[in-house]
N, C-alpha and C positions, 0 to 999 in steps of 0.2 A: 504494500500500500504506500502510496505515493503523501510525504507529508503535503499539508497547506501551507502556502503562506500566506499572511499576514500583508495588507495593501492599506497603505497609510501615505500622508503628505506631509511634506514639510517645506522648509525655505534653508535654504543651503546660507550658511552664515560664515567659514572659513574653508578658503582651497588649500590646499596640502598637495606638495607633490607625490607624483605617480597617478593620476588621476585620482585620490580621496579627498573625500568632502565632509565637513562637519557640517551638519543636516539638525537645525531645529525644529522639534516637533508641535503641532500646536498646544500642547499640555507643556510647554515649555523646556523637552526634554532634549537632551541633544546625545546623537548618533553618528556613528563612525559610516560613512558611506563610500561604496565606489560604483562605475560605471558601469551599464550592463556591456558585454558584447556588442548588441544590435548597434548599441551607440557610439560605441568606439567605432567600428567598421561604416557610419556613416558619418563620422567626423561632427559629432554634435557636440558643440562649445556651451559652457557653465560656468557662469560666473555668481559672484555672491548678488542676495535677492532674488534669485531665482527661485519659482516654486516648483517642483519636482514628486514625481510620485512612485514609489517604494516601493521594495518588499522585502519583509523579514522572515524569519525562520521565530516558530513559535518556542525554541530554544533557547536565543541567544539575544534579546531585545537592546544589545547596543551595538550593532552591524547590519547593514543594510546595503539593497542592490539598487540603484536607481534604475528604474525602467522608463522613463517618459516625463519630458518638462513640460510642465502647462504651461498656459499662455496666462 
């Protein structure tokens, strides 16, 4: 069985090299995040203020895959 994940948003507040991001959540929590794949491979640029949206492993709630930035 395949786990869930976890689909939440946030606003990306500090860039870190290697593509990670520190990702504020709206409950004010902040999370360690990086890039998915898809987005690497189509050169999608992230910068702070950005709203972005997630996903976590119901494991480990301070790491996160970014799958898609909002508008």
């Amino acid at each position: 069985m395949k786990e869930q994940h976890l689909e939440i948003e946030g606003v990306i507040n500090t860039v870190l090299p290697g593509t990670m991001f520190r990702v504020e959540l709206d409950n004010k929590h902040l999370v360690l995040a990086t890039i998915s794949g898809k987005m690497r491979k189509r050169w999608v640029r992230l910068t702070v203020g950005d709203r972005v949206k997630m996903e976590m492993s119901p494991y480990d709630l301070n790491k996160a895959r970014i799958i898609w930035r909002l508008r």
